[in-house]
TORROBA-298582 format. One record per residue: residue number from 1; chain; z, x, y of N, C-alpha, C, CB in turn. Coordinates in pm, 1 decimal. Atoms other than C-alpha are relative to their C-alpha. Glycine has a CB too. Layout:
<rs>
(r NUM "A" (Z X Y) (Z X Y) (Z X Y) (Z X Y)),
...
</rs>
This chain:
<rs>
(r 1 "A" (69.6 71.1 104.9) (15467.8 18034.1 9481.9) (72.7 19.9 -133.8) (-146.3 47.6 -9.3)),
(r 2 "A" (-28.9 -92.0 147.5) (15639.3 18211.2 9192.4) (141.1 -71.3 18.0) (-8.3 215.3 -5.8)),
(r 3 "A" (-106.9 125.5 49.5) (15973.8 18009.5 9268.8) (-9.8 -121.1 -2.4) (99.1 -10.1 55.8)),
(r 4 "A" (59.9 122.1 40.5) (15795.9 17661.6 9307.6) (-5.1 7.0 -139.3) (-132.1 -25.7 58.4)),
(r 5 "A" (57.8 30.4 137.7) (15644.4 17752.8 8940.0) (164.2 -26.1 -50.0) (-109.6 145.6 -89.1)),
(r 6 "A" (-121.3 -44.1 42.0) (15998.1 17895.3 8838.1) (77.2 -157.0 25.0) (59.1 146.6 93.4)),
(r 7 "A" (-73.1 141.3 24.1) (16173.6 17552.0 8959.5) (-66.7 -90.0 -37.8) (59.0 -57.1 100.0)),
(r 8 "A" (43.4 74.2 3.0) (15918.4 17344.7 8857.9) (71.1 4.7 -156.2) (-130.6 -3.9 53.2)),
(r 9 "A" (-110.6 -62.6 172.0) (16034.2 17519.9 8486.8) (88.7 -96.1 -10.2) (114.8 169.9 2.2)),
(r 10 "A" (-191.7 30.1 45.6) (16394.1 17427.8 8522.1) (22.2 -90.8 18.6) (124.2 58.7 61.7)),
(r 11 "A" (-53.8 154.0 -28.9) (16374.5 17115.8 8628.7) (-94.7 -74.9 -135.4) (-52.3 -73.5 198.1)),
(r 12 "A" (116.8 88.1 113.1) (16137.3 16984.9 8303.4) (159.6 -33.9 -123.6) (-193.7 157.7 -102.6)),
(r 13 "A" (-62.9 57.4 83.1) (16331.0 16758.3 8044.8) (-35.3 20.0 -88.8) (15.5 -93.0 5.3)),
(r 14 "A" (36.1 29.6 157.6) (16301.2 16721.5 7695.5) (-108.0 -90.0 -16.6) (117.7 -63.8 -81.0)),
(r 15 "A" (166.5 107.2 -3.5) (16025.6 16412.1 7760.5) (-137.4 71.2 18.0) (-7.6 -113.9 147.2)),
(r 16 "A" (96.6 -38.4 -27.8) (15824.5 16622.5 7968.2) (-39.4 98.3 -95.0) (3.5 28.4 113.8)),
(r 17 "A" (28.9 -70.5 115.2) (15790.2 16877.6 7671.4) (-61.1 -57.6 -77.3) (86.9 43.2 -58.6)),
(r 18 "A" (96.9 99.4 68.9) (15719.7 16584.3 7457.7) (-92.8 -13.1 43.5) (25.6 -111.2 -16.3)),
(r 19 "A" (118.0 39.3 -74.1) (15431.4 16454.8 7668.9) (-132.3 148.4 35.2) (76.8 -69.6 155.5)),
(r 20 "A" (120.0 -137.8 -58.2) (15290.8 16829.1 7750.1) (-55.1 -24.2 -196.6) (111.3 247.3 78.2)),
(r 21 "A" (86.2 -16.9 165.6) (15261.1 16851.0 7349.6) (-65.4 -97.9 -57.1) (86.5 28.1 -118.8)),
(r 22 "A" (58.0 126.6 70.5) (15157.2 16508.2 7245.1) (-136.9 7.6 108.2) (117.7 -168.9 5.1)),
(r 23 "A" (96.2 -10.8 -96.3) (14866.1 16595.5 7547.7) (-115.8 104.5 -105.1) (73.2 73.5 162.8)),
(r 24 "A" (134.9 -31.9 50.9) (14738.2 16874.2 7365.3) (22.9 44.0 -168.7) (-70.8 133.7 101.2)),
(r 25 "A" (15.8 5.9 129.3) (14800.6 16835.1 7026.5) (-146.0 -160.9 -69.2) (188.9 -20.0 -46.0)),
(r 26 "A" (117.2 113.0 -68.5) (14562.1 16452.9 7148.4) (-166.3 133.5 -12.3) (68.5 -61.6 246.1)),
(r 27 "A" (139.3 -134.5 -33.6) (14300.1 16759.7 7263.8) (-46.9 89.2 -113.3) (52.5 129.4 116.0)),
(r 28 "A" (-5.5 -62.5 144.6) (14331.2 16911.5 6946.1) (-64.3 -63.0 -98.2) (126.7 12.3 -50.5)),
(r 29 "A" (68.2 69.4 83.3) (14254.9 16678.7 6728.8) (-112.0 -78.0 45.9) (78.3 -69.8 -57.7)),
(r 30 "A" (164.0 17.2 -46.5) (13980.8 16527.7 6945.7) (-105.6 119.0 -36.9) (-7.5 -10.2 170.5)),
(r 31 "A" (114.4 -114.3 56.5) (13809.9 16864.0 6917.2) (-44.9 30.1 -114.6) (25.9 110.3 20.0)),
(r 32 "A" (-13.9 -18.2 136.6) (13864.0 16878.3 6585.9) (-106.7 -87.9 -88.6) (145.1 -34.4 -33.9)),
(r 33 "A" (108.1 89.3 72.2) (13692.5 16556.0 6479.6) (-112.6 -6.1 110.7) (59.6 -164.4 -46.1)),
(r 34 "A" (141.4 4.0 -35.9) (13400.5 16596.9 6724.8) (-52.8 122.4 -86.6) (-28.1 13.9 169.2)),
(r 35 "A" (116.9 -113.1 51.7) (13311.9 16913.1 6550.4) (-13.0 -69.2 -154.0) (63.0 202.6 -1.7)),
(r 36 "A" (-29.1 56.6 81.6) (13383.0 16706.7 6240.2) (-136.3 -116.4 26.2) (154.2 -29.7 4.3)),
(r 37 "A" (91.7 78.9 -34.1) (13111.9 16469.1 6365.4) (-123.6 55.4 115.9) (79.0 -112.2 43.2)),
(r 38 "A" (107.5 -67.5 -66.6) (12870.7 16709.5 6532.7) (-111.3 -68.9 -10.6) (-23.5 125.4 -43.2)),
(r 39 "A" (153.4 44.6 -27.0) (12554.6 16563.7 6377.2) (-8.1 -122.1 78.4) (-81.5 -28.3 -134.2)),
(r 40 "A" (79.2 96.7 -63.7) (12582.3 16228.8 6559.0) (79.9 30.6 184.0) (26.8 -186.0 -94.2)),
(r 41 "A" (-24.6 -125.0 -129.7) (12554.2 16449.2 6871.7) (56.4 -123.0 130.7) (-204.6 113.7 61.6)),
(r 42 "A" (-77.4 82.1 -142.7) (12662.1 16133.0 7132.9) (135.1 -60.0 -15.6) (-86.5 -133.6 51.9)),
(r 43 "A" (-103.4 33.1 72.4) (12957.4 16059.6 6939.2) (66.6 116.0 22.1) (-22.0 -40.0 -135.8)),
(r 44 "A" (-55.2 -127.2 -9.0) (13082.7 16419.9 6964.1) (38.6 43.8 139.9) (-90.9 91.5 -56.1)),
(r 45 "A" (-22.1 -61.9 -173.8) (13021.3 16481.8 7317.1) (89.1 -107.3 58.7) (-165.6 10.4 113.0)),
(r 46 "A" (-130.6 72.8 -33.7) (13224.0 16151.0 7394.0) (101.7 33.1 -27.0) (14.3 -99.9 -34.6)),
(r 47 "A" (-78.5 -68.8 27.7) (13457.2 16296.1 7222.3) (53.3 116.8 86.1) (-37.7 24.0 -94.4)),
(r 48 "A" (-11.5 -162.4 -70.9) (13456.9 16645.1 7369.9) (55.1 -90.3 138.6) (-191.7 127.5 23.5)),
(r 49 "A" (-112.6 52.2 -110.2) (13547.8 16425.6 7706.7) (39.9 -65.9 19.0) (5.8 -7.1 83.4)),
(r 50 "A" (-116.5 33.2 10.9) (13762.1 16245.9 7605.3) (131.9 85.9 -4.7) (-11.5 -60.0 -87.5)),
(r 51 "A" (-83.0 -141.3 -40.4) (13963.5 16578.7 7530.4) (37.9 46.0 117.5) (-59.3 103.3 -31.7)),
(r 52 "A" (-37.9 -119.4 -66.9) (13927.1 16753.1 7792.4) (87.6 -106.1 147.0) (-169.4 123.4 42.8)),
(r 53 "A" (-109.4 67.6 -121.2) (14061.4 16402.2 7994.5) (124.8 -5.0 -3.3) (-10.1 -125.9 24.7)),
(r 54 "A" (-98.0 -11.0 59.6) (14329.2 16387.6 7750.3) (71.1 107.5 61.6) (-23.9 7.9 -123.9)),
(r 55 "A" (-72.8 -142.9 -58.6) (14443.3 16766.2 7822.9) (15.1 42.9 163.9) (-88.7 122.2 -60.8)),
(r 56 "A" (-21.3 23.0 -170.8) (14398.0 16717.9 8231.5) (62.8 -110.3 65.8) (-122.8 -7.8 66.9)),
(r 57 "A" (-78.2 96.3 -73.6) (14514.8 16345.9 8323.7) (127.5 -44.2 -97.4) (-98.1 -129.9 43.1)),
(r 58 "A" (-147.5 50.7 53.6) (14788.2 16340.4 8011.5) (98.0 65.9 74.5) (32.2 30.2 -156.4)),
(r 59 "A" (-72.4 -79.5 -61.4) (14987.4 16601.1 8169.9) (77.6 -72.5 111.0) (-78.2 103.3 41.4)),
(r 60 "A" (1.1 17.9 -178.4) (14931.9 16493.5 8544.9) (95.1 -121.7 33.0) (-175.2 -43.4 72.8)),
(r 61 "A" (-75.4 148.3 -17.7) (14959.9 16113.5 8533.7) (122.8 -38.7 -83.2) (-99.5 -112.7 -34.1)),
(r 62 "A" (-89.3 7.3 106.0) (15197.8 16123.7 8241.4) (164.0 32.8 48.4) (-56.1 104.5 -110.7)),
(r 63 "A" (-128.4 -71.9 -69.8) (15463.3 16357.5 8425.8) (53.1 -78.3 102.8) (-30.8 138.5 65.0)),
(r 64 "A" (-59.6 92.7 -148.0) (15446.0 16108.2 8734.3) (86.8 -144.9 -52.3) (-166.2 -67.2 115.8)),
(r 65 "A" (-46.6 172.6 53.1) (15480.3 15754.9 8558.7) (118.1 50.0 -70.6) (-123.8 -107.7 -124.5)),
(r 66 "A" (-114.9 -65.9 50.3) (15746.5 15952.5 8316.1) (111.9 40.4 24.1) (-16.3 64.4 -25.6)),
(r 67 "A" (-122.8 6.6 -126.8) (15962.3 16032.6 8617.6) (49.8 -81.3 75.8) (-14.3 57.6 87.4)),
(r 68 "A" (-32.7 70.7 -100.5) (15930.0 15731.3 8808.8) (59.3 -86.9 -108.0) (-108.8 -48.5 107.7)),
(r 69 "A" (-80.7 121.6 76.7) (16030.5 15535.6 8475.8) (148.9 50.7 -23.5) (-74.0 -40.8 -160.3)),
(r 70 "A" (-175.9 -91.9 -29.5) (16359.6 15779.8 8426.5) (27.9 -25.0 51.2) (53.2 113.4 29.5)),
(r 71 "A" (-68.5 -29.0 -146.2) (16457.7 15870.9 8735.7) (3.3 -137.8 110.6) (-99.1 132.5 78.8)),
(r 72 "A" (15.1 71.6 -129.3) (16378.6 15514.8 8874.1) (114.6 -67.3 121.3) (-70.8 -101.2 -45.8)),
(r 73 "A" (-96.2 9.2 -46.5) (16552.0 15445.2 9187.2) (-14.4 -97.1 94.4) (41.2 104.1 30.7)),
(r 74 "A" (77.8 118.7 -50.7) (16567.3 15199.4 9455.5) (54.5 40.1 141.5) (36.0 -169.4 -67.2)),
(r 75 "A" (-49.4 -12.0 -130.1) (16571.1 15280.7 9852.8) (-52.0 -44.1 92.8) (16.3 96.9 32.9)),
(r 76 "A" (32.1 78.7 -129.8) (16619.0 15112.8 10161.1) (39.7 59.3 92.1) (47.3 -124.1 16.9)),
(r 77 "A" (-55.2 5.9 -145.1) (16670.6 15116.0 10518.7) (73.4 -69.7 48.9) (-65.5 -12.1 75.9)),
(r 78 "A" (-117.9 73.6 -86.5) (16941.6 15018.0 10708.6) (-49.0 -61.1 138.9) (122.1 111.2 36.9)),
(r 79 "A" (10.6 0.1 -133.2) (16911.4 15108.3 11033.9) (-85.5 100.2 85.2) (117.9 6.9 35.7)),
(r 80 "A" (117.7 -130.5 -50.8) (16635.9 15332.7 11233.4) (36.1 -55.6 171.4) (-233.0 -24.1 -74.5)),
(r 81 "A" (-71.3 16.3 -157.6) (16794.0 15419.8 11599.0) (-81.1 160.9 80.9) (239.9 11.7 -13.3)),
(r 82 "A" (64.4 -114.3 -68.3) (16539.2 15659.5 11848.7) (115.0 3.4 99.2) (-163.5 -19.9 63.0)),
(r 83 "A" (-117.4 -30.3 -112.0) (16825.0 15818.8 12047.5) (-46.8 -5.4 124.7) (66.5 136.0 -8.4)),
(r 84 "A" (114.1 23.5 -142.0) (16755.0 15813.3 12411.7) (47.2 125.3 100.5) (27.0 -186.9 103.1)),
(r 85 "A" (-45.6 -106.4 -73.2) (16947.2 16122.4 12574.8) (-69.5 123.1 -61.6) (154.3 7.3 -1.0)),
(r 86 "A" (54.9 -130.8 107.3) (16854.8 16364.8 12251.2) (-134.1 -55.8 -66.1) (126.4 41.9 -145.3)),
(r 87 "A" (144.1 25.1 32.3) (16479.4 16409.9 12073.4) (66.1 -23.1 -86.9) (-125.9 83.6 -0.5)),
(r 88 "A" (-13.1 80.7 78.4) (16612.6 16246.2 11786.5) (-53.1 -125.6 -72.0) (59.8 -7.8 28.9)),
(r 89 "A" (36.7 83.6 61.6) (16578.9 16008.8 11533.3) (52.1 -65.2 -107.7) (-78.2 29.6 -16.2)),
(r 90 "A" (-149.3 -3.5 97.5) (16851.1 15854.6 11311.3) (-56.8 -107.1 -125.4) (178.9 -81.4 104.4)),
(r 91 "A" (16.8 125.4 140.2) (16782.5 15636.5 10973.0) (88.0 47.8 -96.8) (-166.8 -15.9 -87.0)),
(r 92 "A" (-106.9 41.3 80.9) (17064.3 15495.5 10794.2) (-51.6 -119.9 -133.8) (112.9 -66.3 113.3)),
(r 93 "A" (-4.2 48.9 102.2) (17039.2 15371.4 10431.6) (72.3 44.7 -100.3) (-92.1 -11.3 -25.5)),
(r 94 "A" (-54.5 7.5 114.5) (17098.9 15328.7 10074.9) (-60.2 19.3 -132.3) (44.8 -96.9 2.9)),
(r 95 "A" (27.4 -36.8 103.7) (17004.7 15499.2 9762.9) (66.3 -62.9 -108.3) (10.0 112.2 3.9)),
(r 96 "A" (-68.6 33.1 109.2) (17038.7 15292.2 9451.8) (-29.9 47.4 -160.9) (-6.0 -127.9 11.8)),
(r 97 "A" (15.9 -26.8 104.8) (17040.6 15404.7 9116.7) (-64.8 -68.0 -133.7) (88.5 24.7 -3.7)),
(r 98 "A" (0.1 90.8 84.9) (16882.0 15178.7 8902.2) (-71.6 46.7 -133.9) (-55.2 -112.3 62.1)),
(r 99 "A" (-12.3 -60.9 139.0) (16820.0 15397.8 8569.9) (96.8 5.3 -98.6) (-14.6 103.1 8.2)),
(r 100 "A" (-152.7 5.1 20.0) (17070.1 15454.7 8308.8) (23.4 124.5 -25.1) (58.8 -89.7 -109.3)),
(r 101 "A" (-25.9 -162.1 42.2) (17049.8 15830.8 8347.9) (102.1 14.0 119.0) (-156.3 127.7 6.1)),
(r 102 "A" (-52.3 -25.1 -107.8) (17299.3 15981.6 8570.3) (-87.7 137.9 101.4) (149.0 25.6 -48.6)),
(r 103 "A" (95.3 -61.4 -115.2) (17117.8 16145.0 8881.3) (82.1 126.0 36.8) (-27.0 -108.7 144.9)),
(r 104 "A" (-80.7 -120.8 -64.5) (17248.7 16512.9 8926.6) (-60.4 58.3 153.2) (-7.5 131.9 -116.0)),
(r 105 "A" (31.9 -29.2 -131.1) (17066.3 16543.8 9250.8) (-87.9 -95.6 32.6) (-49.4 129.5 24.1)),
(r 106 "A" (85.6 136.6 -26.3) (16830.7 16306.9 9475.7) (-88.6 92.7 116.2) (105.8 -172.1 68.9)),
(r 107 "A" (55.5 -68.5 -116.3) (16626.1 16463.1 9768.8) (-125.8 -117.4 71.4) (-71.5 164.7 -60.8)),
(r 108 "A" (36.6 117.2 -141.3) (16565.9 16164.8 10065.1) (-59.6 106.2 46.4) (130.7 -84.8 118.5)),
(r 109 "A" (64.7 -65.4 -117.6) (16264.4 16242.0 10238.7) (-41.5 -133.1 106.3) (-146.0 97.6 -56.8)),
(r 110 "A" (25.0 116.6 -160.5) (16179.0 16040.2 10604.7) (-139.7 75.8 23.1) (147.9 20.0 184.7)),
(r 111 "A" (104.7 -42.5 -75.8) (15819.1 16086.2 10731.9) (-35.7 -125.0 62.1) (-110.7 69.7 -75.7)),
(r 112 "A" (26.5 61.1 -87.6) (15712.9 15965.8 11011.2) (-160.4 46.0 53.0) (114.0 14.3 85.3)),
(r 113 "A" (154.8 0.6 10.6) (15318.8 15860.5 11061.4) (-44.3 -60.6 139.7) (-59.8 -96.4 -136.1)),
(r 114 "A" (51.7 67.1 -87.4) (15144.6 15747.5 11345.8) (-65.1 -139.3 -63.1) (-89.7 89.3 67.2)),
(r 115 "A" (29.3 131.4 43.0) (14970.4 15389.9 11350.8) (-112.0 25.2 144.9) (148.6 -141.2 -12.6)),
(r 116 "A" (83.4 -27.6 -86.0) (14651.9 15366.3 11503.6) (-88.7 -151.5 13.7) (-77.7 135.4 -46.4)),
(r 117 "A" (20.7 159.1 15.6) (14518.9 14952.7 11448.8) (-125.8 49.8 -55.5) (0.3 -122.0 143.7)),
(r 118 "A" (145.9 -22.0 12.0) (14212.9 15111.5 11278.0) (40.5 2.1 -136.3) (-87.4 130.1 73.9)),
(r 119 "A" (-70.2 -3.2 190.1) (14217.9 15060.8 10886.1) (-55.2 125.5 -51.2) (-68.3 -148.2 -132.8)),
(r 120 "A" (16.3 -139.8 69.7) (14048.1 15392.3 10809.6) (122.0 108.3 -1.4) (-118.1 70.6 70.8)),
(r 121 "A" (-124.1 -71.3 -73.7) (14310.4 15569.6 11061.0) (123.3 -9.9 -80.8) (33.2 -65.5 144.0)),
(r 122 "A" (-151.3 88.9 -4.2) (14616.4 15357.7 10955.4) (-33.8 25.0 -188.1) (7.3 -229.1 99.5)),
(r 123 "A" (20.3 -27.2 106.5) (14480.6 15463.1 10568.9) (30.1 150.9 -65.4) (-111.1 -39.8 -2.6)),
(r 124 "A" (-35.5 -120.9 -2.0) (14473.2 15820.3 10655.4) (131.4 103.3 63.8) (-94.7 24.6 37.8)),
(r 125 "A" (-138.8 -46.0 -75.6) (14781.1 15873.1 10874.4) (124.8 8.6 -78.1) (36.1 -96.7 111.5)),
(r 126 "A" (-128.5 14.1 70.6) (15062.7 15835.8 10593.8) (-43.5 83.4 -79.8) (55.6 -130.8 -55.8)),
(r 127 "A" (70.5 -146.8 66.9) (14854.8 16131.1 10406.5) (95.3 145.0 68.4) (-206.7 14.1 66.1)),
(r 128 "A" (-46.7 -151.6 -97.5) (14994.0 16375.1 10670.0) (80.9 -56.0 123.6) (-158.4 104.1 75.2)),
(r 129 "A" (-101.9 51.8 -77.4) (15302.1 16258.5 10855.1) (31.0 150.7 98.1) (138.8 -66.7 -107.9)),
(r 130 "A" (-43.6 -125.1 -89.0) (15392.7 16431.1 11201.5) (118.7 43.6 -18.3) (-3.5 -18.7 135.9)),
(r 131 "A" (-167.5 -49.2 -21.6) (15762.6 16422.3 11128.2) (39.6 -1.4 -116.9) (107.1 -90.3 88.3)),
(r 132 "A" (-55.8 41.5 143.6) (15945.9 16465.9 10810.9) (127.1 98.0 -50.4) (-131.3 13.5 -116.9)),
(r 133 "A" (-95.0 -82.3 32.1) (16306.8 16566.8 10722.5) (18.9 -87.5 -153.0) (133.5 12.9 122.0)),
(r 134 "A" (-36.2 32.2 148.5) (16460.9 16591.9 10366.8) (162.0 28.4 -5.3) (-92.6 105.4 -117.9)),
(r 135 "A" (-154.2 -10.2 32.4) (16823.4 16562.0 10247.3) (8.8 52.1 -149.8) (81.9 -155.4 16.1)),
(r 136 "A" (-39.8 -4.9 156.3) (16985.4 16634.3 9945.7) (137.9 -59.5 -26.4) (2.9 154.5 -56.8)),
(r 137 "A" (-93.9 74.8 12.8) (17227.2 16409.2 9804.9) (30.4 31.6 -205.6) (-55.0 -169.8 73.4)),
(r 138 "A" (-34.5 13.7 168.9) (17432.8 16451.7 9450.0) (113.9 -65.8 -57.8) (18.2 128.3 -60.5)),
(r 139 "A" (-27.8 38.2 34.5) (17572.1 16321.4 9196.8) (47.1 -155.2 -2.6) (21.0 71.3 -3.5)),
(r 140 "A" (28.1 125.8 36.4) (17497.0 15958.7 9123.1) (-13.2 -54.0 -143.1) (-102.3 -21.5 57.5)),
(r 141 "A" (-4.8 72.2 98.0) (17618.8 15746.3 8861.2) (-125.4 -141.2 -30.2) (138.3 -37.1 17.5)),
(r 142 "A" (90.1 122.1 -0.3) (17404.6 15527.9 8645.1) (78.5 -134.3 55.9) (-54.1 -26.2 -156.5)),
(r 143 "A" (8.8 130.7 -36.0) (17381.2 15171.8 8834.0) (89.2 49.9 147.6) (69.7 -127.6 -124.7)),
(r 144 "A" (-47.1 -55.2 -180.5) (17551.7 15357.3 9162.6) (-114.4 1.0 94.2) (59.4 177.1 14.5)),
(r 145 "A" (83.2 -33.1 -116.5) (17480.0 15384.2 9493.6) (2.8 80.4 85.1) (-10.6 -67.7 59.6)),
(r 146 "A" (-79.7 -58.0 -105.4) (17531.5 15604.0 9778.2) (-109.1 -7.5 149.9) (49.1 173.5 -54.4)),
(r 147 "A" (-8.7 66.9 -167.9) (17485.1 15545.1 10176.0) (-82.6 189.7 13.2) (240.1 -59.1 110.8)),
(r 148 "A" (2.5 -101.8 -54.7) (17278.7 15840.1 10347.2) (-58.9 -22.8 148.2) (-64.7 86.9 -84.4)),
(r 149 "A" (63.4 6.5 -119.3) (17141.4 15938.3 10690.9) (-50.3 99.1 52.2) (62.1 -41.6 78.1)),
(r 150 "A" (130.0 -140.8 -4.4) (16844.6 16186.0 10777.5) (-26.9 -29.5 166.8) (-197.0 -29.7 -132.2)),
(r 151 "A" (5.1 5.0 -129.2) (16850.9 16280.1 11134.0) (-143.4 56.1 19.4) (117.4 74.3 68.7)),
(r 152 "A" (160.1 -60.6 -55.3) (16436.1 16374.3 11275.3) (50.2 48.6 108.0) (-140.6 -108.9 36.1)),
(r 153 "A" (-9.0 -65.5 -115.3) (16438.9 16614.0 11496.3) (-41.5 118.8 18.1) (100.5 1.8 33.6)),
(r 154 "A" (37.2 97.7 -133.7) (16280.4 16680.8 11754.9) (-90.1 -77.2 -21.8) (-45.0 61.1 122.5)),
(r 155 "A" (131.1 125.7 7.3) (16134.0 16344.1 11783.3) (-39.7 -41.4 130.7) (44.4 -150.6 -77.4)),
(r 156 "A" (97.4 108.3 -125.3) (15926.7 16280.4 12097.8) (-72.1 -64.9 46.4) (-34.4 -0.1 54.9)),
(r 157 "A" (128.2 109.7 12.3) (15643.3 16038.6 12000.7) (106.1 -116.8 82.7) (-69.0 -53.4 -206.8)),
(r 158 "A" (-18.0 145.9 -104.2) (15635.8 15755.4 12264.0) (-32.3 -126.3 -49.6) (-91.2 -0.2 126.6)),
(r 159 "A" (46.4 138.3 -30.4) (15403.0 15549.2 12104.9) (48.9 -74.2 -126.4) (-167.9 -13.0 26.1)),
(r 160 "A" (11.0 76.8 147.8) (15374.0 15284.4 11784.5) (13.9 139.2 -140.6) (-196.5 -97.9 -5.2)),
(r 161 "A" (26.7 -84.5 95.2) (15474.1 15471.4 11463.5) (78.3 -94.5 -103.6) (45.9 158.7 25.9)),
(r 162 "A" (-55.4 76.0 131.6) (15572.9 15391.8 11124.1) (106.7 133.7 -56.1) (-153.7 -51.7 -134.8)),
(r 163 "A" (-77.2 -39.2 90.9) (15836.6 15509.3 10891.1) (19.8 -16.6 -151.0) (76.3 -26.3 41.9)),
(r 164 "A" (-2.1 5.4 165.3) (15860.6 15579.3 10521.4) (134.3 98.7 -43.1) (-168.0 72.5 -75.9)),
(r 165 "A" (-108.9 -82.9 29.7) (16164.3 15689.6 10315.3) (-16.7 -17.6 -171.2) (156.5 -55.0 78.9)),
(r 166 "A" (11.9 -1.8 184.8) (16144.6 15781.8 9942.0) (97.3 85.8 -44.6) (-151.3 62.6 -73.8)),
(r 167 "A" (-95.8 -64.5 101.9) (16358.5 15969.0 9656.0) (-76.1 101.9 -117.7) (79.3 -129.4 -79.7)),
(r 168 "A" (27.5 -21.9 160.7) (16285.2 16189.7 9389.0) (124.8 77.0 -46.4) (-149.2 95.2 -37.9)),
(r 169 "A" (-137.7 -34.9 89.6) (16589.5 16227.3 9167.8) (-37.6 94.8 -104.0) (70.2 -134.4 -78.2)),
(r 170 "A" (-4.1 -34.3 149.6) (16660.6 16419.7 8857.5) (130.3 48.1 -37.6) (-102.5 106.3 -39.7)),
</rs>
């Protein structure tokens, strides 16, 4: 847990600093003028949570949309080949760069979900994938691309499944 926190640290930009402080310096001055407006007591308490949404979903949602607008990237699939001698599972694609930051690392993940024709099922199954390998790929120029391929393994599902492949750069 203590190197999750520790890399979560080292990997924070100069934005995300911005955004942590403009969160609760927001929380700050909300608190500030509700106590500033105490007597019209329903005015205050809106206030008060508004704060305390400010100081919990600026952070959260802020850090996500903030990364995906940076770091945004663009990936496809090529080719997805279930070997037939080895438990395998091969997907071939292409990571594109389409930010104008340069990407000092990327980390392709593949999960693989079951599919069940039930819309609750088929809602909850990409929550918690049975299979899932990760790569690491570096150095990517802005508007570059580069070619990768994430082998699953062991893969011995028989039946209907789905596939998902995503990025998170920085």
């Amino acid at each position: 847990m203590n190197q999750q926190i520790t890399a979560f640290l080292d990997g924070l930009i100069l934005y995300d600093y911005l955004l942590l402080g403009g969160s609760l310096l927001l929380f700050v001055l909300l608190l500030i003028l509700a106590v500033l407006l105490r007597k019209k007591l329903l005015l205050a308490l809106l206030l008060i949570l508004l704060a305390f949404t400010a100081i919990i979903l600026g952070p959260t949602v802020g850090y996500t949309k903030l990364h995906d607008f940076i770091f945004s990237n663009n990936i496809s699939i090529r080719e997805v080949k279930a070997l037939e001698f080895t438990q395998a599972l091969i997907v071939w694609g292409d990571l594109n760069n389409t930010s104008s930051r340069h990407f000092s690392e990327c980390a392709i993940t593949a999960e693989v979900y079951k599919v069940a024709n039930n819309p609750v099922l088929d809602a909850l199954y990409p929550l918690n994938p049975f299979k899932k390998a990760t790569i690491l790929t570096e150095d990517i120029a802005a508007g570059g691309s580069r070619s990768y391929k994430i082998i699953i393994e062991p893969f011995t599902y028989s039946r209907e499944y789905n596939l998902s492949v995503g990025a998170k750069c920085r």
